[in-house]
C-alpha positions as CSV (number, residue, x, y, z in Angstrom):
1,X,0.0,0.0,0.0
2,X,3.2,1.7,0.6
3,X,4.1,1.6,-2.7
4,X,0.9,2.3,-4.4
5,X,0.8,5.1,-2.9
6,X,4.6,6.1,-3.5
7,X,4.0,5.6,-7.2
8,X,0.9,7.6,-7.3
9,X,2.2,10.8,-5.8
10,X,5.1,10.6,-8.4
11,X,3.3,9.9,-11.0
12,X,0.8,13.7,-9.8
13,X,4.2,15.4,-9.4
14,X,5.4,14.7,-12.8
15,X,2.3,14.8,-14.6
16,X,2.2,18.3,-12.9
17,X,5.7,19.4,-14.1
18,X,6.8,19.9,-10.8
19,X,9.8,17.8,-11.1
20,X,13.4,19.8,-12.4
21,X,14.8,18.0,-14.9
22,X,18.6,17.3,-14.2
23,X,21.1,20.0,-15.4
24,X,23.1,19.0,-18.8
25,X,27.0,17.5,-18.1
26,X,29.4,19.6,-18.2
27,X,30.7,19.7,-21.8
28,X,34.2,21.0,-23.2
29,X,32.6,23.0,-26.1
30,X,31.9,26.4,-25.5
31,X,29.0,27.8,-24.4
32,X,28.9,29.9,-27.5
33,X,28.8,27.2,-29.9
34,X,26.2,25.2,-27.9
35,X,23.4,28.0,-28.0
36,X,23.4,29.0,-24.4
37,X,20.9,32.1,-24.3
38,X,23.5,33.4,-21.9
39,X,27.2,33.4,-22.0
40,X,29.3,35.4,-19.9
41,X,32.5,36.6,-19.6
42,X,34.6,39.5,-17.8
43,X,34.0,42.2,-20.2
44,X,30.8,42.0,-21.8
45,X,27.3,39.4,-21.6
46,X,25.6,38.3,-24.7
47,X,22.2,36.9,-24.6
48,X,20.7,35.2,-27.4
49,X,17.6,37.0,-29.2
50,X,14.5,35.6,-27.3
51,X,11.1,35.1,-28.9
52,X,9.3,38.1,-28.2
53,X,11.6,40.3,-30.4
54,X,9.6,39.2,-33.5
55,X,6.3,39.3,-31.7
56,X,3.4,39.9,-34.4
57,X,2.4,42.7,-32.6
58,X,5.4,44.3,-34.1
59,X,4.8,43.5,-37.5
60,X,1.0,44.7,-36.8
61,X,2.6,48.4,-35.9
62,X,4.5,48.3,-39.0
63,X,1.8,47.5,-40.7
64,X,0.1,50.4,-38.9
65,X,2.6,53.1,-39.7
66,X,3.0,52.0,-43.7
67,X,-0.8,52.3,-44.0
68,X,-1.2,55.6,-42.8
69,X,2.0,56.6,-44.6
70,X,-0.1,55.1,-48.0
71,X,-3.3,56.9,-46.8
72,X,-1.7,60.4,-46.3
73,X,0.4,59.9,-49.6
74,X,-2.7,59.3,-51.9
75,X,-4.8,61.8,-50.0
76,X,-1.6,64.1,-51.0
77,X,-1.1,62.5,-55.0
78,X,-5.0,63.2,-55.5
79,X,-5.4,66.9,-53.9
80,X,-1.4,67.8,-56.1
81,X,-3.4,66.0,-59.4
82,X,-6.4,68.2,-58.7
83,X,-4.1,71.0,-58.0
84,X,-2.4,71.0,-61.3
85,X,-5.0,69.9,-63.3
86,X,-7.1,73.4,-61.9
87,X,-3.7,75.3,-62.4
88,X,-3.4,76.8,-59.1
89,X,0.1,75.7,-58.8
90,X,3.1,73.7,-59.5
91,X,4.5,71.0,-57.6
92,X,7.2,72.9,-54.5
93,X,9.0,68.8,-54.2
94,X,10.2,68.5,-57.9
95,X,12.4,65.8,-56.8
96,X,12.5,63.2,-59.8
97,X,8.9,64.0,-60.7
98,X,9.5,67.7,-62.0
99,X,6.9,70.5,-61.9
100,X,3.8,68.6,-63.2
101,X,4.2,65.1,-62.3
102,X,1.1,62.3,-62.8
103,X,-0.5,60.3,-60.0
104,X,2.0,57.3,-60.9
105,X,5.2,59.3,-60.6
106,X,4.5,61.1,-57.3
107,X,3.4,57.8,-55.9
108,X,6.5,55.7,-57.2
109,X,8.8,58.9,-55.6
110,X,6.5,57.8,-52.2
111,X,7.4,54.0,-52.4
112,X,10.9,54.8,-52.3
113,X,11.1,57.4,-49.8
114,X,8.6,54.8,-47.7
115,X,11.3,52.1,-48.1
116,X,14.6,54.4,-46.8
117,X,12.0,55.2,-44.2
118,X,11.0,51.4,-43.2
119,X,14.5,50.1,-44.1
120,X,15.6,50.7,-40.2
121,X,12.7,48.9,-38.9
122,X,12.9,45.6,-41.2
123,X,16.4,45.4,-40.3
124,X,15.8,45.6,-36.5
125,X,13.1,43.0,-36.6
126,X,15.0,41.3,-38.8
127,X,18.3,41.0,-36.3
128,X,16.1,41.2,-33.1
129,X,15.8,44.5,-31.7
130,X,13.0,45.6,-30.4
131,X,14.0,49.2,-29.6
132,X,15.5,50.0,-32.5
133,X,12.5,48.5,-34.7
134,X,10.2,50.4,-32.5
135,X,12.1,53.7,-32.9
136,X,12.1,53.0,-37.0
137,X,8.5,53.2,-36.9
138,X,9.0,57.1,-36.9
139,X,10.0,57.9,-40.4
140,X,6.7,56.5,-41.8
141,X,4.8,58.1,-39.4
142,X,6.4,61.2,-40.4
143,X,6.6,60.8,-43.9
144,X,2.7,60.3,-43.1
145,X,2.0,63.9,-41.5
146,X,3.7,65.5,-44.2
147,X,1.5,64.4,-46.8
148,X,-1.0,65.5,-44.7
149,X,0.1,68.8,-44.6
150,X,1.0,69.3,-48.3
151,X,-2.6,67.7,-49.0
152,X,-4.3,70.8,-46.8
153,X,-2.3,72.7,-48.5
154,X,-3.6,72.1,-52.2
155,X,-6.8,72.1,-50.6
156,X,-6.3,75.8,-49.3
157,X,-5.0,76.6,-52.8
158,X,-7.8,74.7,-55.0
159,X,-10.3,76.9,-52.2
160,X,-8.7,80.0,-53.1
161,X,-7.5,81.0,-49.7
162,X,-3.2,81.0,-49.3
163,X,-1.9,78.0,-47.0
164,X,-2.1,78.7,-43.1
165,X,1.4,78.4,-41.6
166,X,0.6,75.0,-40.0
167,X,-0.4,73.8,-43.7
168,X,3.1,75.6,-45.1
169,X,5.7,73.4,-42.5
């Protein structure tokens, strides 16, 4: 009865997971070239990149910060095409698109300006840091209010009123 009921408590703890498994045997590789998460030395400590550094939440505020990048660009591409089209003005940014530049040239200038802006944040995720990635998500978001800005401001000139100075900056 001893026994049975010996066996049965063991049995509880390790279907419970209570029980620590038994630490590895010492080895003569290095720690480095087993994939310790944590080496140490007397310098400097290196942990591995955990999990939660590519978390899709991350991804989802990328995500985020393109989209209303995208938003405010076309909000900006239609209002300029508008803009020209009425003749109130030319393009200020002639930056590889010129004075009177289409829908599909002011929106190809966008995608690359969006990628130098994304480029630190896709490298972050992609080599696991999380504050770097985080930080990244600026220059989109930027990017972002400025077409909003230039968009109010073809709106004030197609009105007929001049640009306030928060529209102007």
């Amino acid at each position: 009865m001893k026994y049975l009921m010996a066996v049965i408590v063991v049995a509880s703890l390790i279907r419970l997971g209570r029980c620590q498994e038994l630490p590895p045997a010492p080895s003569s590789t290095p720690a480095y070239l087993r994939g310790d998460t944590q080496v140490h030395s007397k310098t400097a400590a290196f942990s591995a990149p955990s999990d939660k550094t590519r978390h899709p939440k991350l991804l989802l505020a990328l995500v985020g910060a393109i989209a209303f990048e995208q938003t405010a660009a076309i909000y900006d591409a239609r209002k300029t095409e508008q803009g020209l089209k009425a003749g109130v003005a030319v393009e200020a940014n002639t930056w590889l698109v010129g004075t009177h530049p289409t829908f599909g040239r002011l929106e190809a200038k966008d995608f690359l300006q969006l990628g130098i802006a994304t480029s630190p944040s896709v490298l972050a995720y992609v080599f696991h840091h999380e504050g770097l990635f985080l930080a990244g998500l600026v220059g989109p978001t930027v990017l972002g209010v400025k077409h909003i800005q230039a968009g109010r401001q073809w709106q004030a000139l197609l009105d007929g009123q001049p640009p306030t100075e928060s529209e102007r900056y």
